[in-house]
N, CA, C and O atoms as a GROMACS GRO file, in nm:
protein
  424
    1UNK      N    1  -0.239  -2.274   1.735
    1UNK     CA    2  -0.296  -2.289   1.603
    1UNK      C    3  -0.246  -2.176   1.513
    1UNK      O    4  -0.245  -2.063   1.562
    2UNK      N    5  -0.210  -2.190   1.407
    2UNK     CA    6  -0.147  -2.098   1.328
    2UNK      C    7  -0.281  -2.025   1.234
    2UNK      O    8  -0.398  -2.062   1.226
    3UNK      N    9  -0.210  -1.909   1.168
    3UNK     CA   10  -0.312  -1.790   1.168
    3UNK      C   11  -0.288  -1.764   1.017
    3UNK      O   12  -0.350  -1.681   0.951
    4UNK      N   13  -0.168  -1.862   0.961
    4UNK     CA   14  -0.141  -1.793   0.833
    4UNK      C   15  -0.168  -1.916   0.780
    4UNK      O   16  -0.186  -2.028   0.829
    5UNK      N   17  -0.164  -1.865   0.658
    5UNK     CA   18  -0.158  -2.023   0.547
    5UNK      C   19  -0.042  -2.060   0.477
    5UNK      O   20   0.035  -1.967   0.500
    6UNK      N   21   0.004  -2.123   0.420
    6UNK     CA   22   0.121  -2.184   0.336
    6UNK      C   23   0.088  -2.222   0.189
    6UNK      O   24  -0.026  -2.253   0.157
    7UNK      N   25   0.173  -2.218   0.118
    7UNK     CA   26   0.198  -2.227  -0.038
    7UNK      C   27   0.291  -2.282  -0.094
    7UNK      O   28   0.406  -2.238  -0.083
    8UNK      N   29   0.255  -2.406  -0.178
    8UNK     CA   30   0.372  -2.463  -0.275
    8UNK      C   31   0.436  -2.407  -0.353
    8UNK      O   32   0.367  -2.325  -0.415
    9UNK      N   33   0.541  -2.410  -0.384
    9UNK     CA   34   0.602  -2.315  -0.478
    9UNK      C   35   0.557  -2.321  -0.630
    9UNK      O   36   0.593  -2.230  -0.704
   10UNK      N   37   0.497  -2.401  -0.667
   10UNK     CA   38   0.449  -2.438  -0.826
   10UNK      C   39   0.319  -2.354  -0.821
   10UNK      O   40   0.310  -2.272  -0.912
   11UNK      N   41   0.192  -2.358  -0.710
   11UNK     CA   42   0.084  -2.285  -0.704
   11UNK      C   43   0.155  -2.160  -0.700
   11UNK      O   44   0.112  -2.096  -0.796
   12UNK      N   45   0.252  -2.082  -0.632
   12UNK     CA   46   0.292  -1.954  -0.643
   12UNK      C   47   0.325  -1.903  -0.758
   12UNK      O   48   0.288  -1.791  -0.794
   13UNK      N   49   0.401  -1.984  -0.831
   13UNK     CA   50   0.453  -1.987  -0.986
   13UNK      C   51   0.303  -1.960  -1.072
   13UNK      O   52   0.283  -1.845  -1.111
   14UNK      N   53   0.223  -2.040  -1.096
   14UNK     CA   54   0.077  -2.028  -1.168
   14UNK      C   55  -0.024  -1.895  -1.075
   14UNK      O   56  -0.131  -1.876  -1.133
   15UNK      N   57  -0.009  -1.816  -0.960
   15UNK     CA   58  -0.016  -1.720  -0.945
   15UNK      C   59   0.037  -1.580  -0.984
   15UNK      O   60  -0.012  -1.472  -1.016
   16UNK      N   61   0.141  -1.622  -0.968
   16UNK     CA   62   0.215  -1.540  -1.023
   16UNK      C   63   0.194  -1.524  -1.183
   16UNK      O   64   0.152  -1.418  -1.230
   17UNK      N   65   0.226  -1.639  -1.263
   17UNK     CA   66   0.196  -1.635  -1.400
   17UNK      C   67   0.031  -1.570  -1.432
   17UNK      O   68   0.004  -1.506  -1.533
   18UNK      N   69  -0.030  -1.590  -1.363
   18UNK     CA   70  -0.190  -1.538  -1.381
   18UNK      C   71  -0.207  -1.398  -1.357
   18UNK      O   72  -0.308  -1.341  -1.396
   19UNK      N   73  -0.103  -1.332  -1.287
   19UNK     CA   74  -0.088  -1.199  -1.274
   19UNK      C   75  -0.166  -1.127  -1.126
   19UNK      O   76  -0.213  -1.014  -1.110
   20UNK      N   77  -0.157  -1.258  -1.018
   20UNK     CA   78  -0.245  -1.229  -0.889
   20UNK      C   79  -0.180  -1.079  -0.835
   20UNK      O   80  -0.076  -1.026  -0.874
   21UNK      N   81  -0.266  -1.035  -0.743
   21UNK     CA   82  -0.203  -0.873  -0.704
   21UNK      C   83  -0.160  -0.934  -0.563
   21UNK      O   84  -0.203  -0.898  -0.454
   22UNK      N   85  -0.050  -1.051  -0.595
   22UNK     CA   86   0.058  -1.035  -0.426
   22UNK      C   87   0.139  -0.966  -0.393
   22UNK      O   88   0.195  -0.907  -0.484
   23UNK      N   89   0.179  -0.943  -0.278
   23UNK     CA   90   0.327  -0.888  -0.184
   23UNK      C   91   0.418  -1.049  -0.189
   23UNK      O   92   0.388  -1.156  -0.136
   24UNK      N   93   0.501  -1.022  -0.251
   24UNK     CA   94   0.617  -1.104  -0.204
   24UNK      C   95   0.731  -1.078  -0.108
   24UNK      O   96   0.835  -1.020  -0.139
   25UNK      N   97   0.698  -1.130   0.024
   25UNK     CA   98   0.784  -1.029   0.109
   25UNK      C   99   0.871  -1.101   0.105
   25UNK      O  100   0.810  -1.206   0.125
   26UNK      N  101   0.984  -1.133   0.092
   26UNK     CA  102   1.115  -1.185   0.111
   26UNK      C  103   1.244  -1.113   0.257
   26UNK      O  104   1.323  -1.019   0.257
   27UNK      N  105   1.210  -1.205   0.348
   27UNK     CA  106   1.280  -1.176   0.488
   27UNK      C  107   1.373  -1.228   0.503
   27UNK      O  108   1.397  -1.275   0.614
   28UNK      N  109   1.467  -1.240   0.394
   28UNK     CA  110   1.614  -1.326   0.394
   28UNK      C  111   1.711  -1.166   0.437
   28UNK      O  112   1.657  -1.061   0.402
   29UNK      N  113   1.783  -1.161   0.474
   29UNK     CA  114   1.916  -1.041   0.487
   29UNK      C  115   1.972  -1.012   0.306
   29UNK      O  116   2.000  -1.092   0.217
   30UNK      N  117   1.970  -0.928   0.307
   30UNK     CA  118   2.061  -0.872   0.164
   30UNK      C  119   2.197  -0.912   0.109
   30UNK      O  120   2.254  -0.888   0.003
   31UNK      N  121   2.232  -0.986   0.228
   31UNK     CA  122   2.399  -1.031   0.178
   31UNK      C  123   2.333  -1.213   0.112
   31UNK      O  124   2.384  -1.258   0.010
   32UNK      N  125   2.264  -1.263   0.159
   32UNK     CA  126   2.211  -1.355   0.110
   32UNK      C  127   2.207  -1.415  -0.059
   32UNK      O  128   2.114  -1.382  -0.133
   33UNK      N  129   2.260  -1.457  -0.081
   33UNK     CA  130   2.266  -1.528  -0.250
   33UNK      C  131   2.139  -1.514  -0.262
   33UNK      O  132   2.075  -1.451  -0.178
   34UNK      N  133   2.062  -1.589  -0.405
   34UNK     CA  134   1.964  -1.625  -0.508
   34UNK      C  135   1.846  -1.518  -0.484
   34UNK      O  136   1.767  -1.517  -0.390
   35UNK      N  137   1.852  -1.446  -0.569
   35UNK     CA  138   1.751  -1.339  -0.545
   35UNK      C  139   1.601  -1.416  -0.602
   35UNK      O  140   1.582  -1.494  -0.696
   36UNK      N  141   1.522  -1.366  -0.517
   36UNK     CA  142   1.342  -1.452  -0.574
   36UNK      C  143   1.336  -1.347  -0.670
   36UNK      O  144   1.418  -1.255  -0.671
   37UNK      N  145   1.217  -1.361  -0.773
   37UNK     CA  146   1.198  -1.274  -0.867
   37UNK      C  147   1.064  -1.194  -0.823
   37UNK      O  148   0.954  -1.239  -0.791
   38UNK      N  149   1.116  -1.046  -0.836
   38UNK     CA  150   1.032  -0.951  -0.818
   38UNK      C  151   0.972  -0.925  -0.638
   38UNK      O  152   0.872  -0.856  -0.622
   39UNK      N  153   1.029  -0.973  -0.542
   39UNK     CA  154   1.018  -0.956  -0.405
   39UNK      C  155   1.001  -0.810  -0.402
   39UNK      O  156   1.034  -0.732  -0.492
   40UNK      N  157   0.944  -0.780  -0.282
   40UNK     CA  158   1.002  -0.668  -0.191
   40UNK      C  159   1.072  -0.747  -0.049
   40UNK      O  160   1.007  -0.818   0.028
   41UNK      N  161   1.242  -0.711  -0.035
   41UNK     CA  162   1.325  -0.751   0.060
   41UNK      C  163   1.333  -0.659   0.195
   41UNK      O  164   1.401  -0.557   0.204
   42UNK      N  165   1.254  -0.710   0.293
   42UNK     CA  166   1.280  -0.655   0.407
   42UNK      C  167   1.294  -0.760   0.518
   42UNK      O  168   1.206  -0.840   0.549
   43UNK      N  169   1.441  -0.746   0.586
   43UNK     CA  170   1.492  -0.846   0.642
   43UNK      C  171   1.406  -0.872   0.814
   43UNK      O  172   1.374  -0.798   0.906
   44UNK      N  173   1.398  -0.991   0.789
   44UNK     CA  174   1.308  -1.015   0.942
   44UNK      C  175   1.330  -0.946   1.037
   44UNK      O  176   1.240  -0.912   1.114
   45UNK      N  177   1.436  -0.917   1.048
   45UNK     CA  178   1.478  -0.811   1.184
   45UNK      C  179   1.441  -0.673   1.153
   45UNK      O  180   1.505  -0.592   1.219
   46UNK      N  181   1.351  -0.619   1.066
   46UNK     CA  182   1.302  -0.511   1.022
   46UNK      C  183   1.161  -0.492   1.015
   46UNK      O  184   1.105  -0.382   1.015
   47UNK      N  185   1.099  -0.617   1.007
   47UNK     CA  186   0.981  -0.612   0.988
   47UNK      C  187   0.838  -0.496   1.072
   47UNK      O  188   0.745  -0.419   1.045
   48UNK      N  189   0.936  -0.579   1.221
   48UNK     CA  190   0.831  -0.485   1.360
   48UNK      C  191   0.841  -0.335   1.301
   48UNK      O  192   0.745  -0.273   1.255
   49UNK      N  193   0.984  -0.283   1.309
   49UNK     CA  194   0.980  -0.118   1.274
   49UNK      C  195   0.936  -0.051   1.148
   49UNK      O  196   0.921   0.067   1.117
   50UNK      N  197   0.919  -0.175   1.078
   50UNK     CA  198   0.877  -0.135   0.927
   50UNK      C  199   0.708  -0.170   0.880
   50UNK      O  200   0.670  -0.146   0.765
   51UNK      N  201   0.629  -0.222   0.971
   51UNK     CA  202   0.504  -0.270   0.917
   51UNK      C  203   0.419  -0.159   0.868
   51UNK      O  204   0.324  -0.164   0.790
   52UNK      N  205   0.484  -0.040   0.940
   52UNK     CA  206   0.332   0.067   0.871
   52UNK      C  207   0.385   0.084   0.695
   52UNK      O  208   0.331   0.166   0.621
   53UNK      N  209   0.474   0.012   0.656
   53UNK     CA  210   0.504   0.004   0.502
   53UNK      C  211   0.405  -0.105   0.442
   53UNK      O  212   0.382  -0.089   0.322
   54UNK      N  213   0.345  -0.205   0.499
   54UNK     CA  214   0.277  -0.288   0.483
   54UNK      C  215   0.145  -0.278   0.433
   54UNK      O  216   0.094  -0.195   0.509
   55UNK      N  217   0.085  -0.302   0.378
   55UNK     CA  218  -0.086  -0.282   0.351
   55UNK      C  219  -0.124  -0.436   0.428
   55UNK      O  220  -0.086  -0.549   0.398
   56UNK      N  221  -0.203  -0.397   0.525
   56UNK     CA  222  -0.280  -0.552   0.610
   56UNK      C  223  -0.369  -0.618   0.482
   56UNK      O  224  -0.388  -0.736   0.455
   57UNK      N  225  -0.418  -0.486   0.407
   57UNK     CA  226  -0.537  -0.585   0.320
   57UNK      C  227  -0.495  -0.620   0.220
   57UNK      O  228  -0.589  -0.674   0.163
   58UNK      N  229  -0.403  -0.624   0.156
   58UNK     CA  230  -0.288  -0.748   0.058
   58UNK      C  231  -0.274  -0.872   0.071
   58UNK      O  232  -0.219  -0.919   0.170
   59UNK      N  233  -0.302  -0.917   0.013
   59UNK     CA  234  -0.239  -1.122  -0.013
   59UNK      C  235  -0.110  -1.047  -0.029
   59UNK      O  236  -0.074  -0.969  -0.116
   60UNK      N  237  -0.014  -1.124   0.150
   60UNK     CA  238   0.099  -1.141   0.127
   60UNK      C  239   0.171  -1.272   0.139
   60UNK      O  240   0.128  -1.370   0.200
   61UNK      N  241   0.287  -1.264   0.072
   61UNK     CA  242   0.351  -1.453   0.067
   61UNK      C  243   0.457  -1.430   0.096
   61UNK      O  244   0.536  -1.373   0.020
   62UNK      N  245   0.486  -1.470   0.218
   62UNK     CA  246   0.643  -1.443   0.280
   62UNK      C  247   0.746  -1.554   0.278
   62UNK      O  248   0.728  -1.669   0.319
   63UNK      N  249   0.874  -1.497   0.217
   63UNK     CA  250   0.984  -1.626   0.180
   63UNK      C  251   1.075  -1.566   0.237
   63UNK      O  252   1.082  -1.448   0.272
   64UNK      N  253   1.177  -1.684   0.253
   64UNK     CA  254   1.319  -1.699   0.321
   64UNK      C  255   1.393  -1.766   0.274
   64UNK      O  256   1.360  -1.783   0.157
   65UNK      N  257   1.505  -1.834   0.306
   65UNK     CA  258   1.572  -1.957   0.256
   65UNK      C  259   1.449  -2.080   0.249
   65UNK      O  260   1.366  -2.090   0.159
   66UNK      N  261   1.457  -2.146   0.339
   66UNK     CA  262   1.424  -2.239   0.363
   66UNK      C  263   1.256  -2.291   0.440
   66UNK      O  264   1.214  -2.399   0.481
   67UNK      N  265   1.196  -2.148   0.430
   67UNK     CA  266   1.052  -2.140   0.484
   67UNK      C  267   1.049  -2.145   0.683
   67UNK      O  268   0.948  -2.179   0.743
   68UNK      N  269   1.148  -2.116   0.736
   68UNK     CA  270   1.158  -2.134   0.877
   68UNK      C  271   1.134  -1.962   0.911
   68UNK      O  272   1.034  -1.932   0.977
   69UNK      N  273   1.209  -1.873   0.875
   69UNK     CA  274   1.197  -1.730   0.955
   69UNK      C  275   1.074  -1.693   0.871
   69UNK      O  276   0.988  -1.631   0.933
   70UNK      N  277   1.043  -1.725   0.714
   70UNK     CA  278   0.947  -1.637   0.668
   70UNK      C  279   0.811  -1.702   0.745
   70UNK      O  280   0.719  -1.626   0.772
   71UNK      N  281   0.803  -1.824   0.774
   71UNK     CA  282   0.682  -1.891   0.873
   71UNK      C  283   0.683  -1.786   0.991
   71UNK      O  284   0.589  -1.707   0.990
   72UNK      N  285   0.756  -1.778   1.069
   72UNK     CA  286   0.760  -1.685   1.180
   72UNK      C  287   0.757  -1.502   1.126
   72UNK      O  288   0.706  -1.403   1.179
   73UNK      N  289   0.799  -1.510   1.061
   73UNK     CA  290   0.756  -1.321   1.021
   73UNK      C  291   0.632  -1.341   0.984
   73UNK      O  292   0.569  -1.241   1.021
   74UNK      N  293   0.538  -1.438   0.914
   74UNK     CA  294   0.430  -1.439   0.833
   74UNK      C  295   0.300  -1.454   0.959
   74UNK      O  296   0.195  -1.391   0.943
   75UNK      N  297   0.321  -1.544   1.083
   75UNK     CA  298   0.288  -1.530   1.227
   75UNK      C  299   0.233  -1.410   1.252
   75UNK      O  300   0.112  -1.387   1.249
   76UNK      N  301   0.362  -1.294   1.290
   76UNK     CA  302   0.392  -1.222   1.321
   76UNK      C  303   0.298  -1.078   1.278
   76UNK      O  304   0.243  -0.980   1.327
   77UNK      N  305   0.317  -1.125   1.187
   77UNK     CA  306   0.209  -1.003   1.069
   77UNK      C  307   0.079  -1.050   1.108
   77UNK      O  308   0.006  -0.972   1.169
   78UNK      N  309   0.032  -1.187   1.076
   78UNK     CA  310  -0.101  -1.260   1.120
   78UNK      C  311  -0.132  -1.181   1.284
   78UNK      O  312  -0.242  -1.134   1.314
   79UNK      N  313  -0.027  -1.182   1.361
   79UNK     CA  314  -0.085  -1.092   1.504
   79UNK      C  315  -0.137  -0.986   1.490
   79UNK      O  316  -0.244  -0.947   1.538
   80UNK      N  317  -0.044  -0.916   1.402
   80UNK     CA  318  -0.088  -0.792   1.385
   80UNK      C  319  -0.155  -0.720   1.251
   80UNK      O  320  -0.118  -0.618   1.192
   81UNK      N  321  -0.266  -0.808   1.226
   81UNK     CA  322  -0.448  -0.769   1.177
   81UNK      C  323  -0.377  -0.814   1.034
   81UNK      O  324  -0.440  -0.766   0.940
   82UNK      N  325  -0.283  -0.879   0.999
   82UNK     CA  326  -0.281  -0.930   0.805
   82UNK      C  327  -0.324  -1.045   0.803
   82UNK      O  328  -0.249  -1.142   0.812
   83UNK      N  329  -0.464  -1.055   0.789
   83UNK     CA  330  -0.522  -1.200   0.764
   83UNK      C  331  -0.526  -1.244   0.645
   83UNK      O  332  -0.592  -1.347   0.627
   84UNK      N  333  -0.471  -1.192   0.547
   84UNK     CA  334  -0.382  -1.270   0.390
   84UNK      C  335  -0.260  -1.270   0.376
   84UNK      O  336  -0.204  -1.188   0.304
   85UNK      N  337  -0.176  -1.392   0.461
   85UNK     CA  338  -0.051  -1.369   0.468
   85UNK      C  339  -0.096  -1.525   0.439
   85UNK      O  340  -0.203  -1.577   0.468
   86UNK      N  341   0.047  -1.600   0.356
   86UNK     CA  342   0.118  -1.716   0.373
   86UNK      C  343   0.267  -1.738   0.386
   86UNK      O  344   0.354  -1.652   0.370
   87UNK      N  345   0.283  -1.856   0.415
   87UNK     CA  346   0.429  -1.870   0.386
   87UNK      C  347   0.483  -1.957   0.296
   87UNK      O  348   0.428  -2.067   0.296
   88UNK      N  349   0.576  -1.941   0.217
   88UNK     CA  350   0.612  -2.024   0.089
   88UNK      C  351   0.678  -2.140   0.149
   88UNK      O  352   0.774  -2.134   0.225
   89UNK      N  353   0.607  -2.260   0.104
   89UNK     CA  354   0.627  -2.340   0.180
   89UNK      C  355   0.802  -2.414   0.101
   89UNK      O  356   0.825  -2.429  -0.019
   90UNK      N  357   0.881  -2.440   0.201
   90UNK     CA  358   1.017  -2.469   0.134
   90UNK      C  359   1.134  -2.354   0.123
   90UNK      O  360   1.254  -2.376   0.137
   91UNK      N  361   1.059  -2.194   0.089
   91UNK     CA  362   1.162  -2.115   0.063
   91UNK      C  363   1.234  -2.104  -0.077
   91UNK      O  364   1.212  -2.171  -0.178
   92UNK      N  365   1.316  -2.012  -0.061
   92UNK     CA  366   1.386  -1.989  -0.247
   92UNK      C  367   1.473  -2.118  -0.239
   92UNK      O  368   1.519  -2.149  -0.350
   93UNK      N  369   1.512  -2.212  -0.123
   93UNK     CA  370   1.532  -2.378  -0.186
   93UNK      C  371   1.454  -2.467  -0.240
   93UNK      O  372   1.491  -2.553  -0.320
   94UNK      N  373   1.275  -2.442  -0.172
   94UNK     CA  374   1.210  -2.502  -0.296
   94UNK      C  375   1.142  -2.476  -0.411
   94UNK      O  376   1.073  -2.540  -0.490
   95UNK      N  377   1.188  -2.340  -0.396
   95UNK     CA  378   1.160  -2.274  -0.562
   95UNK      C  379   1.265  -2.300  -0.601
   95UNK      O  380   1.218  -2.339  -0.708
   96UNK      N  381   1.371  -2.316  -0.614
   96UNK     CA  382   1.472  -2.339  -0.698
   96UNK      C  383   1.465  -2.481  -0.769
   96UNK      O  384   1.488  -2.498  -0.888
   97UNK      N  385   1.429  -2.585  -0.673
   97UNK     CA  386   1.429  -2.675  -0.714
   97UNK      C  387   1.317  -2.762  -0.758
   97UNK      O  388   1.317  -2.874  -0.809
   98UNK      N  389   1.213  -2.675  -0.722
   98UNK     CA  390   1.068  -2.718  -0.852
   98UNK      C  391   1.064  -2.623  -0.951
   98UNK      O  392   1.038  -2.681  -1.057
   99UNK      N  393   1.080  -2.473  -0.971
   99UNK     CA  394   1.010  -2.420  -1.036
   99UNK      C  395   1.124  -2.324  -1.144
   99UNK      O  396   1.114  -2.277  -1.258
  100UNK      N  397   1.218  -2.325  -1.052
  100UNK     CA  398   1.339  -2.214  -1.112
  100UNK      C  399   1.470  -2.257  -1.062
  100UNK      O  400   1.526  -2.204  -0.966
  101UNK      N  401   1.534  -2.394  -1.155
  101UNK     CA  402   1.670  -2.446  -1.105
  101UNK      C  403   1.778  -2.350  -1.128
  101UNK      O  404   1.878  -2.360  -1.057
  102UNK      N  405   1.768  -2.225  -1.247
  102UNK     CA  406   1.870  -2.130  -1.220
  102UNK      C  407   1.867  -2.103  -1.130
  102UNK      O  408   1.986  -2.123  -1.103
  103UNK      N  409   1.806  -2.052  -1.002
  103UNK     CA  410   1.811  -2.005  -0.893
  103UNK      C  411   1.910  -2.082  -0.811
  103UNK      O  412   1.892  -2.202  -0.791
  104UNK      N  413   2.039  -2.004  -0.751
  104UNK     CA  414   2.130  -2.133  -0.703
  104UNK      C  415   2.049  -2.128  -0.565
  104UNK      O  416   1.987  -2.045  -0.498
  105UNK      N  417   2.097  -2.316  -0.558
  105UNK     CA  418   2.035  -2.312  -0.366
  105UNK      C  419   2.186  -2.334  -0.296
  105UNK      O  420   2.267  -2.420  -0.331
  106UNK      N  421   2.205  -2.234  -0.188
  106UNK     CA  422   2.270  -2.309  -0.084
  106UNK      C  423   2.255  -2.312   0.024
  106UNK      O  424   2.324  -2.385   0.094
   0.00000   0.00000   0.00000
């Protein structure tokens, strides 16, 4: 049973626009095209050695390409005591293509 929750990219957009106090963690690698707007980028393979950077008691929303590794980093965090984590459901491919088509997808 999963521990985190998930998010459409249009509800993230009207969060965001409302001025919610999220973490946008973005766990894509840095060589990676289409930057999300306003992330903090720390690549999945960083996460374990990097969590004491984390605040557990933050609404965080974790993205990737395609919503597959940020689901599993967002898990991951959920193990370890962040019970306001989601994952963007789709990734910066389905923000690009509901909410922000400048954003290139590939």
């Amino acid at each position: 049973m999963s521990r985190i929750g998930e998010i459409e990219p249009l509800e993230l957009k009207r969060r965001i626009d409302r001025g919610d106090d999220i973490l946008i963690l973005d766990v894509r690698e840095p060589e990676e095209i289409a930057r999300f707007p306003g992330p903090l980028n720390l690549p999945m393979g960083d996460v374990p050695s990097r969590i004491a950077e984390l605040d557990p008691d933050r609404e965080t929303i974790v993205v990737c390409h395609h919503g597959i590794r940020s689901a599993q980093a967002a898990e991951y965090l959920a193990s370890n005591g962040f019970e306001r984590v989601s994952n963007l459901i789709g990734g910066i491919d389905g923000w690009s293509a509901t909410v922000d088509p400048a954003i290139p997808r590939y």
